[in-house]
N, C-alpha and C positions, 0 to 999 in steps of 0.2 A: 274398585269398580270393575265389575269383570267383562270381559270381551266379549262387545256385540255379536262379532263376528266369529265364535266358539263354537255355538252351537249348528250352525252354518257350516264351517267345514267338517266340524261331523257330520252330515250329511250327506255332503260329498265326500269325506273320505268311507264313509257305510255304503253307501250306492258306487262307489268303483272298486270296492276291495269286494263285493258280493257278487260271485257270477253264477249262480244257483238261479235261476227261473230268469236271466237277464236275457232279455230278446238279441236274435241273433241277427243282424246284418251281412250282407257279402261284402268279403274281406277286399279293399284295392287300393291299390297304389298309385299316388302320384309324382308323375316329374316336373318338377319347379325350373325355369328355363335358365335357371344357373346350374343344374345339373345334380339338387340334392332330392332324395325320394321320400316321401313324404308316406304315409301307412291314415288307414281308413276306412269306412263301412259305408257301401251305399245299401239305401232302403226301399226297394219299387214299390208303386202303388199297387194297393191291390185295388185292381177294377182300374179304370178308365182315371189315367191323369189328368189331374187339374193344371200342375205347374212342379217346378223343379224348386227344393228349397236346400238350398247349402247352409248348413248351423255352424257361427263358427265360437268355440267355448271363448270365456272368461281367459285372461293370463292364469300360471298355474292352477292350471283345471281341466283335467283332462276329460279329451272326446267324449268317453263310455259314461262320465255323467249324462252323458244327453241322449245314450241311446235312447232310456224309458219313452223322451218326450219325439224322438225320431219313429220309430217304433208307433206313435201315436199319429205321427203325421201322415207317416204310410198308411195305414187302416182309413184314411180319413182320405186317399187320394192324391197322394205327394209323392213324386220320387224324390228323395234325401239323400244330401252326404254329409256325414261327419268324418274330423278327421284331426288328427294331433296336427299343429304346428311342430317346424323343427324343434330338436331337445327338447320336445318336450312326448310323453308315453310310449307310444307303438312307434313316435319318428325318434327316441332318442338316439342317439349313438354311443356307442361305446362308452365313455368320459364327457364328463362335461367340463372338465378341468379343461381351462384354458380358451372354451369354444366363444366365436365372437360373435354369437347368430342375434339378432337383432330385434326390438319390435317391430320395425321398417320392413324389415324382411319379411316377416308373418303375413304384412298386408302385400309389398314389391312384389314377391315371390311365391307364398306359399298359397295364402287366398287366389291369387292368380291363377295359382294351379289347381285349386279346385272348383275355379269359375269354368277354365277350358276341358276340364277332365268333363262337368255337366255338360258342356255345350258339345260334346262328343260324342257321348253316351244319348243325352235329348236334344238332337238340336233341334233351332227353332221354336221352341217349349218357353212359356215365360217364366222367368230366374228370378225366384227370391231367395231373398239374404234372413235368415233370423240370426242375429250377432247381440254376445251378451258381453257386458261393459267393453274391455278393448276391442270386440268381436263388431260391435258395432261401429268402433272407427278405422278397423284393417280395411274394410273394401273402397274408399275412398282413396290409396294407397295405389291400386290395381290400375296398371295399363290398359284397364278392359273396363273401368266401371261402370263407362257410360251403354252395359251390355245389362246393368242389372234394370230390373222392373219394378219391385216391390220390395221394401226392407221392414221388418219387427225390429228395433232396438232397447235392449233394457239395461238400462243402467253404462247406455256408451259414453265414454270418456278415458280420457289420456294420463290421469295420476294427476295432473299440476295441484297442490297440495293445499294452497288456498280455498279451495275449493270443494274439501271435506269438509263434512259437516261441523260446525262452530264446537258443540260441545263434544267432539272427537278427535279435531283438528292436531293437537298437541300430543295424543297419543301414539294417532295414524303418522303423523311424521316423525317421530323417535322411531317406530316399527319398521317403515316403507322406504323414509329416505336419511335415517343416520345408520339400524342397525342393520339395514340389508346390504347398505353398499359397502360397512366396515366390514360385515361377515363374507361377501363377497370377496373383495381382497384379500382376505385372508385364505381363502378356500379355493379358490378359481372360478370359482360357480356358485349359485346362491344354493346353500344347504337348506331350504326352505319344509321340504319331507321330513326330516328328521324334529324340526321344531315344530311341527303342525302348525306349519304358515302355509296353506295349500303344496304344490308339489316345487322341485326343485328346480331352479331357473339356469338356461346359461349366462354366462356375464354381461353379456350386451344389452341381455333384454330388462337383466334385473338391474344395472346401470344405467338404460333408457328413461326406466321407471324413475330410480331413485333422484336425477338430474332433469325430470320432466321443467321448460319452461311454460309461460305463458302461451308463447306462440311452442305452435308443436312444429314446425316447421326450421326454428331453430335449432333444431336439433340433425337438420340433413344442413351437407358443405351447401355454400352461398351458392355457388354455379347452378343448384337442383331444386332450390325453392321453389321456383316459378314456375315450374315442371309440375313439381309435386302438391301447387294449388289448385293448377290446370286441370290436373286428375281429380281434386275433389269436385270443382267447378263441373266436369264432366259428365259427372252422378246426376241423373234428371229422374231419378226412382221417385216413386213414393215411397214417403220415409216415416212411420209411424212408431214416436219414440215414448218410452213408457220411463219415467221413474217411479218410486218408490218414496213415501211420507221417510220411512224409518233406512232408509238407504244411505249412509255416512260415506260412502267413496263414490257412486253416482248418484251425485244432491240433481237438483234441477240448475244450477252454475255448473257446474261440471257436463253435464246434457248439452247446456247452452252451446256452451263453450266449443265441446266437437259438431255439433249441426252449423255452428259458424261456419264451418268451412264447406257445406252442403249447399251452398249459393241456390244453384239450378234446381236444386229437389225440392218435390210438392210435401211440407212438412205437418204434418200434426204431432200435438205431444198431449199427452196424459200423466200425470199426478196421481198415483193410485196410493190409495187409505188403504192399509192391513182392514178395518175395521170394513172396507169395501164386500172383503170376503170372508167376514167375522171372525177374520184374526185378529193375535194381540200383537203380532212382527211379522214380519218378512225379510227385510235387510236386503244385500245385494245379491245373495247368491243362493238364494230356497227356489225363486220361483220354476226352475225348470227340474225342482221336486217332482215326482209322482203324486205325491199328498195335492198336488195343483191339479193333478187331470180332470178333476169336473168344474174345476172353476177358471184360473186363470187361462190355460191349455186351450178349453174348450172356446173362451173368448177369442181366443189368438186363431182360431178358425177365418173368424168373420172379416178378418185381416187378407189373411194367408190368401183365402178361396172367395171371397168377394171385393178385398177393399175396402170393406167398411170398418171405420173407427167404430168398436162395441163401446166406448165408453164417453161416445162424443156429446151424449147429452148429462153427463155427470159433472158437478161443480167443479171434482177437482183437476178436469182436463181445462179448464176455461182460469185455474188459478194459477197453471202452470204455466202459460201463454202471458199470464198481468205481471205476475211477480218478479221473471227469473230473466229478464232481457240484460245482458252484459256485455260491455264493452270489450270489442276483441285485441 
């Protein structure tokens, strides 16, 4: 049976390895208040801003996938930042052997810093989030979340393994959580580049992953739980989360699961069909393709710049809301 998700990372590894006609951003740096600097591109509006939008990628998947759809936003009246999390592209360091950076941190820290670096740059300006799978659960994370306004999320969730799709289930946990944390161990850091399993991890993060529980919360010391629901609780955005029919690691359980902890925030969700945008797939990781700019892209406006759910009167947003209610 071959890998759903194959022809997907070619994709992204073809749109970051091609920097021939790739739109350019300005280059900038942020500092995370633990003291680590962070590399990235902001995108100004051309013309009159609408709002501030922070994209934060996929776990190994780096920023410059998402210029094309940043690059779109600006044209469209968005100031944009994208920007690698630590160890991971423009923020790696030296070696990854050995490094203990975290998914905690991605959101603790690094989202942090690129919530304050916009509120610097625009202050005042209203702040959305578009966050794709982990992307969508780091800002919950943030000391600052209850600063965000409006969030896109596609395909967010935390890995807990259950919750891959039924007829995937068996393969995604051999992949994610036997052979990355044994190759981990062995390496110091997930080799993930060299296997064309997206890019390569530090240990913490690709550890986080491999050992995700039920509760995500389990995973920080007992003294910091309470803290770190508080911050989710915090979140009062509007949160308009999208999955994917043919999506094996953000099903609509696994969506659940991370908006569980979005208490405060006004939530809609959408179920989107390939067959919506007369595809035969999509999976977890095409949609912020360029091949999407007149379809999905273009809907994720009416989000962005008015608030309006584009797919609120389609069946499969009202199947997503019947089906997928789970016990936290």
């Amino acid at each position: 049976m071959p890998d759903s998700q194959s022809a997907e990372t070619a994709d992204i590894a073809d749109v970051s390895a091609t920097p021939r006609g790739r739109p350019a951003g300005e280059a900038v740096s942020l500092t995370c208040r633990d003291g680590i600097a962070l590399h990235g591109h902001f995108w100004p509006a051309q013309g009159s801003a609408v709002a501030s939008v922070i994209i934060n990628p996929a776990t190994g998947v780096l920023a410059r996938y998402y210029h094309y759809y940043a690059d779109f936003l600006s044209r469209e009246g968005f100031d944009v930042l994208t920007y690698d999390y630590r160890g991971i592209g423009l923020s790696r360091p030296v070696t990854l052997r050995g490094c203990g950076y975290r998914w905690r941190e991605w959101g603790e820290q690094d989202f942090d810093a690129a919530l304050r670096h916009m509120d610097l740059v625009r202050p005042g300006q209203p702040l959305h989030v578009v966050g794709h799978s982990i992307g969508g659960y780091l800002p919950g994370l943030s000391p600052k979340a209850e600063r965000i306004d409006r969030m896109l999320t596609m395909g967010a969730q935390y890995a807990y393994w259950p919750d891959y799709a039924a007829g995937h289930r068996m393969r995604l946990f051999f992949k994610w959580h036997l052979a990355m944390p044994a190759l981990t161990a062995l390496f110091g850091y997930f080799p993930g580049k060299r296997l064309g399993w997206l890019e390569d991890l530090p240990a913490g993060v690709a550890n986080e992953w491999s050992f995700r529980r039920a509760r995500m919360e389990l995973t920080h010391p007992a003294a910091e739980r309470r803290d770190v629901l508080k911050r989710f609780e915090a979140n009062r955005a509007a949160i308009l989360a999208v999955a994917v029919e043919d999506d094996d690691i953000g099903t609509p359980a696994a969506v659940q699961r991370t908006l569980g902890y979005y208490r405060n925030a006004a939530v809609q969700q959408v179920l989107l069909s390939p067959a919506h945008y007369g595809l035969r797939e999509i999976g977890h990781f095409s949609l912020f393709h360029s091949r999407h700019r007149d379809g999905f892209w273009r809907d994720t406006l009416c989000w962005l710049r008015d608030g309006v759910n584009p797919w609120a009167d389609s069946e499969p947003a009202s199947l997503f809301h019947r089906n997928c209610a789970i016990s936290m």
